[in-house]
N, C-alpha and C positions, 0 to 999 in steps of 0.2 A: 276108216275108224278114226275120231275125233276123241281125245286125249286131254283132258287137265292135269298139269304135270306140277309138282312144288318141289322146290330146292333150294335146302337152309343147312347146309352142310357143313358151312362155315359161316363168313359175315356179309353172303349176298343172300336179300331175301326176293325168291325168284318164281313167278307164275307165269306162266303160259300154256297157251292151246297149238295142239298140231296135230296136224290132219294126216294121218297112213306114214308117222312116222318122218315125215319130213318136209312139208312145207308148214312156215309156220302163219296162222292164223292171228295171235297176238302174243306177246313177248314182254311182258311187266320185273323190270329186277330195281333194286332200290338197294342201294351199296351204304351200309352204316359207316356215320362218321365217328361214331365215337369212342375208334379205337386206336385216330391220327393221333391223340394228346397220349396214348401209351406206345404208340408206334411199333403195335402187334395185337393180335388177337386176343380180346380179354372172354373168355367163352362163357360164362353166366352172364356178362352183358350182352355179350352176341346172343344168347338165347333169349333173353328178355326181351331184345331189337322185333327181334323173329316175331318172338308170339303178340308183342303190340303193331307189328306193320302187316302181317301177314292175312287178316280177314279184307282188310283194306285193299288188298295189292289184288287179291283173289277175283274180289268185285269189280277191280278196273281190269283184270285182264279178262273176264266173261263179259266184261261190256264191249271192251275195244274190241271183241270176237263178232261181236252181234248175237250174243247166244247165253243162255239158261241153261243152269246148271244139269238139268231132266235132259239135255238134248246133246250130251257129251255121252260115250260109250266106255271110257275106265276115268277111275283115277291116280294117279300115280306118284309118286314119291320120292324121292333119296334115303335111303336106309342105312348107306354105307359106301366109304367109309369117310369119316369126318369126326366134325365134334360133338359127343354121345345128347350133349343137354339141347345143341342144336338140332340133330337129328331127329330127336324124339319130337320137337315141336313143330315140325313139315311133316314127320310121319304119322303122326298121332292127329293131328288136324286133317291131314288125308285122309284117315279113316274113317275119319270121324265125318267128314261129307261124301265118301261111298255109300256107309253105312246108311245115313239118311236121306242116301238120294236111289237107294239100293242099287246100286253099281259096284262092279268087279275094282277093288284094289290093287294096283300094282308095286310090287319094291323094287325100285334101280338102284344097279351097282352105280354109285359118281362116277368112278374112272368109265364103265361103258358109256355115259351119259358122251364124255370125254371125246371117245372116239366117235358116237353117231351124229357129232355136232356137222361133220365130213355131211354127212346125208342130208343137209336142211339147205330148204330153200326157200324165200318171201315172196313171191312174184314171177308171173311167167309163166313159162313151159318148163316142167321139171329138168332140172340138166340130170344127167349121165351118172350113177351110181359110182360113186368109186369101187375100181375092181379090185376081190379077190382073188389069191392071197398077197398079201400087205404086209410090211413090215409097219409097227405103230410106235410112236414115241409120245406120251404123258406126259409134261413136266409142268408142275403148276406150284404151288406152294408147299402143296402138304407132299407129290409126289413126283418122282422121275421113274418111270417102268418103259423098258424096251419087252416087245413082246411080237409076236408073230400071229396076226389074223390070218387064221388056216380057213373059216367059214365065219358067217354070223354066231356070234357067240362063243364062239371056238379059239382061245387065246392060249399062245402054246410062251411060255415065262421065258426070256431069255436073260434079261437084267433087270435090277432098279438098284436105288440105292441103297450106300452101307450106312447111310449116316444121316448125311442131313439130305433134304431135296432140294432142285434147282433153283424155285422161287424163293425159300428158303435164303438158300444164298444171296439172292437180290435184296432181300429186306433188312438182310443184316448187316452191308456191305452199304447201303444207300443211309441205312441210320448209321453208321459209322464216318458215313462222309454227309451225315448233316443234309442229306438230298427230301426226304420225307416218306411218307409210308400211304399205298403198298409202293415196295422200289422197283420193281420191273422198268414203271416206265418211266422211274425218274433217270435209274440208271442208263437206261436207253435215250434219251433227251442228252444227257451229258458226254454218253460213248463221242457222239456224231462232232460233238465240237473239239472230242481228243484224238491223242495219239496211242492208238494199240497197241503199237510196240514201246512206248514207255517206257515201263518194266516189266521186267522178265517174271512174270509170274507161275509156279510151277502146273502142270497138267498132271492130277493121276490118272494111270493108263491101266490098272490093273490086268495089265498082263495079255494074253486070250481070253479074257472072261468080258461078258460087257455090261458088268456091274459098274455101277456110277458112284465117286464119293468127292463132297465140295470142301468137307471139313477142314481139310488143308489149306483148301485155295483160302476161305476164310481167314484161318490164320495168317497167311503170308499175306492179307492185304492190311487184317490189323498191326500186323508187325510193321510192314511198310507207312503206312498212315503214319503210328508213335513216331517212327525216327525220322519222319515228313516232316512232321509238327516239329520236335526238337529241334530243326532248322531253320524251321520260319513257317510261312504260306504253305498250304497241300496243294497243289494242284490237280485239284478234283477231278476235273475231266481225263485228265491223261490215266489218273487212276481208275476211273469208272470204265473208261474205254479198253485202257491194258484188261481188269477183271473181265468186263463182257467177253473180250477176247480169248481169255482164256476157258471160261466155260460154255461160250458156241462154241470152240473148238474140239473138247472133249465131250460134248454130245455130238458133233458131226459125224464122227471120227466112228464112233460106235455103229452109229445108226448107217453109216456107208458101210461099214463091213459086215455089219448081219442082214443088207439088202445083198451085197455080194454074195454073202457064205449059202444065203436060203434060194439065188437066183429069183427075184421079185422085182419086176420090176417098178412098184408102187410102193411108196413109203406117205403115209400119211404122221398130220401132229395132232394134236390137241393138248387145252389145259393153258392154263393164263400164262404159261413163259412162250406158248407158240407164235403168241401176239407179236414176240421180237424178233423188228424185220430182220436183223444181225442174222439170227438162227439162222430164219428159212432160206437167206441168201450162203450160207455156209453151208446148209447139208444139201441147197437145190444146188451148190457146184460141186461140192464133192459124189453126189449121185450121177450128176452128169441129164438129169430134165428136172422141168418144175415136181415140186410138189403138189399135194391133197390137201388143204389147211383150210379150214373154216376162217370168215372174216375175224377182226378181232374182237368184236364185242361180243361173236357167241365161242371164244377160245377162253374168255372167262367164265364163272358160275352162272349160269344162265337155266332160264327151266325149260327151255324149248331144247336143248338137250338130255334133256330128261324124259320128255314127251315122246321123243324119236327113238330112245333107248327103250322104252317103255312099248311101244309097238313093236321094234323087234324082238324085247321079252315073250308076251303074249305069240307071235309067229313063227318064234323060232323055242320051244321047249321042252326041249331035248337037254339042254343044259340046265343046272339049278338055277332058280327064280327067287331070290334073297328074299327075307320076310320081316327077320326080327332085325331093329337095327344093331350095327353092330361098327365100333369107330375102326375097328380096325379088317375091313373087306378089300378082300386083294381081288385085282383085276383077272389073274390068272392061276 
């Protein structure tokens, strides 16, 4: 089954083709700039981005496919969850070329897009399905959900966060230290030249529960910055490295003890903070084998994860099949 998938759920605007779910065909994403000079997401501009780049992007990824629109079998979507004005402008253009191409529309949850990025491959002889059941960790900008892949489709809630999300923290933390925007990778670029142990930054542990919250750590790094500044020079790196340090640690930490509690021996990532090698080298020691991690370019918004989610909607539907968009759709 061959699949045009679109994903504008935030500020990447993203087409591609894939074929049964997981090899990709073509892969078109076009990252806006013009929301470095606010250094965050301005969503009626991200929506505007959207619907002027997105007939564009659509026609170079059915090109780079080798294929016409009539010779594709769905098409499919992001509906949820994200930003509403975004949403509507990938879902509502999906429809809009189902409709006239008479083909089945599909709506994907983002966060599954997330996890089935694990399933893609470009080239070659298909590798090896990642097995179930999995423990899965999300963290990207807008979300951090710990959850338990019991089957396809079948996600059993174990945490996410109280407050703010992972990425979240990177962006706020990286414009605070003047690093630029989005911060994942700037903060990651500065970690390597510092010292982790720095400063003592704190970790919440809430307890047995494996609910996630950053809004602390955020504080204590603005707090630390101010009375940096009042002395002289910050020394940025040491701070960016101690912060990373603190919040791989408190995702590792989780994520090894609900692979322990559930006995799994698979833990997969996704989502744009997966991209950080910090992470995967902290929870691939604290699990004790490598990880499941998609490379990094498809650990960000990308629509070839959406293509992949979108086959397994259609095969496996037995679970709800999202329709109307909706900014606020939980993974589980």
């Amino acid at each position: 089954m061959r699949i045009l998938a679109i994903e504008t759920s935030c500020d990447e605007t993203a087409v591609a083709v894939v074929d049964d779910g997981r090899r990709i065909v073509s892969n078109i994403v076009a990252s806006q700039l013009a929301h470095q000079e606010t250094g965050g997401i301005v969503p009626e501009v991200a929506a505007r981005e959207h619907l002027r780049a997105l007939d564009g992007i659509t026609q170079t990824a059915l090109q780079e496919a080798g294929i016409e629109l009539r010779e594709v079998d769905a098409v499919a979507a992001t509906v949820g969850p994200g930003l509403v004005g975004c949403l509507l402008v990938g879902a509502n253009y999906a429809r809009g070329l189902a409709l006239a191409a008479g083909l089945p529309f599909v709506g994907v949850n983002h966060l599954e897009g997330h996890v089935y990025a694990n399933w893609l491959y470009e080239k070659g002889d298909p590798p090896k399905e990642p097995a179930i059941p999995a423990i899965v960790l999300v963290v990207s900008g807008a979300h951090s959900d710990l959850v338990l892949m019991e089957g396809h489709r079948k996600f059993r809630p174990l945490g996410r966060t109280i407050d703010d999300a992972a990425g979240e923290a990177f962006d706020k933390v990286a414009r605070l230290l003047h690093l630029g925007f989005p911060g994942g990778p700037f903060i990651e670029k500065a970690a390597k030249l510092g010292d982790p142990s720095a400063f003592p930054l704190p970790r919440a542990s809430g307890g047995d529960r494996y609910d996630f919250s950053f809004s602390g750590l955020k504080t204590a790094v603005l707090r630390l910055v101010r009375a940096l500044e009042a002395k002289g020079e910050v020394p940025v790196n040491d701070v960016a490295a101690s912060f990373q340090k603190a919040i791989t640690d408190m995702l590792a930490e989780k994520v090894a003890r609900a692979a322990a509690e559930h006995a799994v021996d698979n833990v997969l990532l996704g989502g744009g903070v997966a991209a950080n090698l910090a992470l995967r080298e902290e929870i691939s020691k604290r699990i004790g084998h490598p990880l499941v991690v998609p490379p990094p370019r498809l650990c960000t918004d990308n629509g070839a994860m959406i293509g992949a989610a979108a086959f397994f909607v259609l095969r496996h539907r037995g679970t709800e099949i999202p329709t109307t968009v909706r900014s606020d759709l939980k993974l589980a």
